[in-house]
N, C-alpha and C positions, 0 to 999 in steps of 0.2 A: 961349366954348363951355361947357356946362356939362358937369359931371364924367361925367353918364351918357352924354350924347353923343359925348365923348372915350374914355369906354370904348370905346364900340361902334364904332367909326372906328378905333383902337389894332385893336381886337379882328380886327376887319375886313381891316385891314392883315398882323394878326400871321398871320390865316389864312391869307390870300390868298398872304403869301410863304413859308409849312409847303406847299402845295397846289406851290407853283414849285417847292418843292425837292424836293418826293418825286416829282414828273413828270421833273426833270432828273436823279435818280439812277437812276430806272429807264431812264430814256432813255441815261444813260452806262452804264452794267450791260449795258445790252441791247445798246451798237452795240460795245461791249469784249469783249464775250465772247456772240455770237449764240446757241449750243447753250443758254445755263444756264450751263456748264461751267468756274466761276470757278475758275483755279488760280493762288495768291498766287506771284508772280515780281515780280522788278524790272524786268522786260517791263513786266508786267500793270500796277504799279505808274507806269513812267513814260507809258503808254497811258491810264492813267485821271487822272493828275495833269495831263497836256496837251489831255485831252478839254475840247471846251468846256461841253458839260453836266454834266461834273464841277464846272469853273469857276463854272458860273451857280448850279449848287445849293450850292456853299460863299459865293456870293458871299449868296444867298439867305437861309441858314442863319446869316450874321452881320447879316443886316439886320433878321431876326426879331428876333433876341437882342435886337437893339440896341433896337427899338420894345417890346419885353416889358420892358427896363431902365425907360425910359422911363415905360413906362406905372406901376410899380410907383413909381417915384418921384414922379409927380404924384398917384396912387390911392393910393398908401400898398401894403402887401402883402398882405391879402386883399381887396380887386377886381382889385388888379395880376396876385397870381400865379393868375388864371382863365386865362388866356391859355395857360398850361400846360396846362392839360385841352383847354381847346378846340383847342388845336392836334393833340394827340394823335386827337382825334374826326376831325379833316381828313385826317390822314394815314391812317386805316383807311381814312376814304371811299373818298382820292383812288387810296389802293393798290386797291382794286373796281374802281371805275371806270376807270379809267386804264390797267389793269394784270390786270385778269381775278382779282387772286388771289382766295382763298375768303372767305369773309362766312362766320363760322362764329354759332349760337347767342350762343354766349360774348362775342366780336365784338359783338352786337348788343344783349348786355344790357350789356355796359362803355359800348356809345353810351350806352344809357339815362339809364344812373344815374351818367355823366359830365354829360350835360347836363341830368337833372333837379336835380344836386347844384349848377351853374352857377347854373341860373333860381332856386333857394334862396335862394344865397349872395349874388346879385344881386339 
């Protein structure tokens, strides 16, 4: 495989499981506490520790990692640590989409000039 193609597959990857974990944290958020109305107890705490959507976006959150390690050690660190940006651009998406919350201006210029600083750098 050659190194551009293992990026984008890395990349792919690393998205795809930033996208699982912000859908399975709001999904545990939301079935923990329905109002909004998150108040930190050891309730709250062994509720969301035994939630399975808890579970899957930690489980999620280390699998990223592990393929962003990965990639930085075959790419070396700048194509490796792209992945960092890009991730960060899926998780504004996927909180819009997903999740209703606001898409502000600011929001939409950080997309920008995340992923025009990506297609640069790449």
């Amino acid at each position: 495989m050659t190194p551009i193609s293992t990026l984008w597959l890395s990349n792919g990857i690393s998205v795809g499981l930033v996208v699982v974990n912000t859908i399975c944290w709001g999904l545990a958020i939301r079935q923990i506490s329905p109002g909004g109305n998150v108040q930190y107890s050891l309730a709250f705490l062994w509720r969301l520790g035994t939630n399975p959507y808890f579970i899957l976006a930690m489980l999620s959150a280390v699998a990223a990692t592990v393929v962003q390690y990965c990639a930085r050690a075959s790419l070396g660190l700048a194509k490796g640590g792209l992945f960092y940006s890009v991730g960060t651009v899926a998780l504004i998406l996927t909180s819009y989409f997903a999740f209703g919350e606001r898409f502000t201006w600011t929001n939409a210029l950080g997309v920008i000039l995340i992923m025009s600083g990506t297609v640069l750098v790449t």
